[in-house]
DOTIKOL-614319 format. One record per atom (N, C-alpha, C): x, y, z. Coordinates in steps of 0.02 Angstrom, whole numbers, plus 50000, padded with zeros to 5 digits. Example, Ala and Ser with C-alpha at 12.3 -4.5 7.8 and 13.67 -1.06 7.14 Angstrom:
506604971650390506154977550390506604983550390506424988850354506844994750357506455000250394
END
This chain:
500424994150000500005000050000500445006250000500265009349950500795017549952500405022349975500805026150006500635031250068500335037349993499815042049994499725046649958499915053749984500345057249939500385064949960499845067750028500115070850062499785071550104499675081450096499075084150129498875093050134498875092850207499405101450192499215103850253498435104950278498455112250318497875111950344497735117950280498185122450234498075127350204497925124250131498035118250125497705115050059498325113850020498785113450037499745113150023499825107250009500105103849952500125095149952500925097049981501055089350032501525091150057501885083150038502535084050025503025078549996502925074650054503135065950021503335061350091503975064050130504345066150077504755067450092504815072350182504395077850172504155083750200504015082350263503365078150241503355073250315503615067050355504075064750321504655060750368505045065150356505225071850371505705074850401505345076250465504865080250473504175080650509504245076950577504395070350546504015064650598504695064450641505405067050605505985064450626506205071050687505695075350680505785084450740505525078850798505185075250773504915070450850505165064150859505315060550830505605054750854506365053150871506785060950839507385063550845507405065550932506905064750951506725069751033506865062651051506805054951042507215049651083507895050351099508275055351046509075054451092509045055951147508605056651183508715058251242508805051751273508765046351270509095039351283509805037751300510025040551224510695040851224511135046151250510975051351245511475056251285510985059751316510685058251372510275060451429510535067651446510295073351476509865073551480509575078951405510155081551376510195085151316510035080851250509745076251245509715072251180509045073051157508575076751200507975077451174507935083251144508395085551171508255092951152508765094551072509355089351075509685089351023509635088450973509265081450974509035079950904508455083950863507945084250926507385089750857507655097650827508125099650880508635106350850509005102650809509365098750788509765098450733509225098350675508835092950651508445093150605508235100150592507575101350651507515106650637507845112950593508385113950630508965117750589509175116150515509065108350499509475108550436508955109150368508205108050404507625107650359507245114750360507425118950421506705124750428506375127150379507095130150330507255134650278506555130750220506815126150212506525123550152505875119750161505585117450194505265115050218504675119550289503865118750264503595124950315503465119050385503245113550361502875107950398503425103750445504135106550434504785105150481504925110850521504885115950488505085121850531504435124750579503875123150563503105120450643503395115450663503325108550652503585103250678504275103550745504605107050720505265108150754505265112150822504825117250801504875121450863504375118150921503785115250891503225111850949503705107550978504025102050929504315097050995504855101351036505355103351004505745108751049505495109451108504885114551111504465118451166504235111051189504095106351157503765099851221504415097751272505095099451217505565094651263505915099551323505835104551293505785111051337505485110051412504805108951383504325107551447504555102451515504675096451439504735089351476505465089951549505795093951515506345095051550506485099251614505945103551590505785108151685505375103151722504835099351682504295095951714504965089751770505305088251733505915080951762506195085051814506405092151811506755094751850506315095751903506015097351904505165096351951505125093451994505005087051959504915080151996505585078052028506135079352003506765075352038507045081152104506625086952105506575090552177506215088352216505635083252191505145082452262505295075652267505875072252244505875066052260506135063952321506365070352357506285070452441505845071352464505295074852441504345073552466504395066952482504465065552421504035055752409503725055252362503395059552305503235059652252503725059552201504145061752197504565064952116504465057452107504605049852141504655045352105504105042952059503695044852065502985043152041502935048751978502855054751989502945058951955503375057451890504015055151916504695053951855504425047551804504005042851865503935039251798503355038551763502755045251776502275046751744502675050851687502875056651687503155060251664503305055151590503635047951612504265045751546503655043851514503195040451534502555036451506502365042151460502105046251482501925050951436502055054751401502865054551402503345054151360503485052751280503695047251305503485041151250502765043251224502405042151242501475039451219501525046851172501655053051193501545058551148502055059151099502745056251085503185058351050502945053251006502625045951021502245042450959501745044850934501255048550958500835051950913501105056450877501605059750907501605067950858501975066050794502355059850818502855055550738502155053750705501935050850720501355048750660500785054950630500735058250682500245063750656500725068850619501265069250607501775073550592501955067750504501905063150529502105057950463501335059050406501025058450443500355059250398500155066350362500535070650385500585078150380500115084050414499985081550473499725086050511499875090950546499905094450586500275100550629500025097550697500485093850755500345090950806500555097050846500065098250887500035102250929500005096951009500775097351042500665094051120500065096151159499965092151198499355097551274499965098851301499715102351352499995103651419500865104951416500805109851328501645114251322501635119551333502255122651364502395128251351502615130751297502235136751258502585138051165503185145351193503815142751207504185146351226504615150051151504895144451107504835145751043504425147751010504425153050967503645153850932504005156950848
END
């Protein structure tokens, strides 16, 4: 089954191409695996950066996850202060769950060519 050109929301046919760059502002936000705690934030800025120009549906794409990983990263810093409460532990590993669960939607809704908008971000980039 072949994937068909996908439209923005402005009626724009947008390349596959376009949108697996798209999908990669978000799934690029897993380096944070590998080089903790800056890898989330690394990977959707590099892409970002190398596609903005040319590409409109990378250069939206880029800055939302940015501002999510943005978020995600005060939200961790958050939680790993109250983990002398007794919460941050609970917190830290709600936090990763939902993590994950949103950086798979926004890859697919971003692959399909949509404009994924996170809940509960701060749009510090704009």
């Amino acid at each position: 089954m072949e994937l068909q050109p996908a439209e923005d929301n402005m009626g724009r046919t947008l390349s596959r191409e376009e949108c697996m760059w798209a999908m990669l502002c978000h799934l690029s936000a897993l380096c944070i695996m590998l080089v903790p705690p800056i890898g989330g934030l690394l990977g959707p800025f590099v892409v970002w950066l190398i596609k903005r120009d040319d590409m409109p549906l990378v250069a939206d794409q880029g800055k939302e996850s940015l501002n999510f990983q943005i978020t995600v990263m005060l939200a961790g810093a958050l939680a790993t202060v109250l983990i002398g409460v007794g919460i941050g532990l609970l917190m830290l590993w709600a936090l990763a769950v939902y993590y994950l669960v949103m950086v798979v939607i926004a890859s697919v809704k971003a692959y399909e060519g949509q404009a994924y908008r996170y809940p509960l971000t701060l749009r510090l980039i704009k």
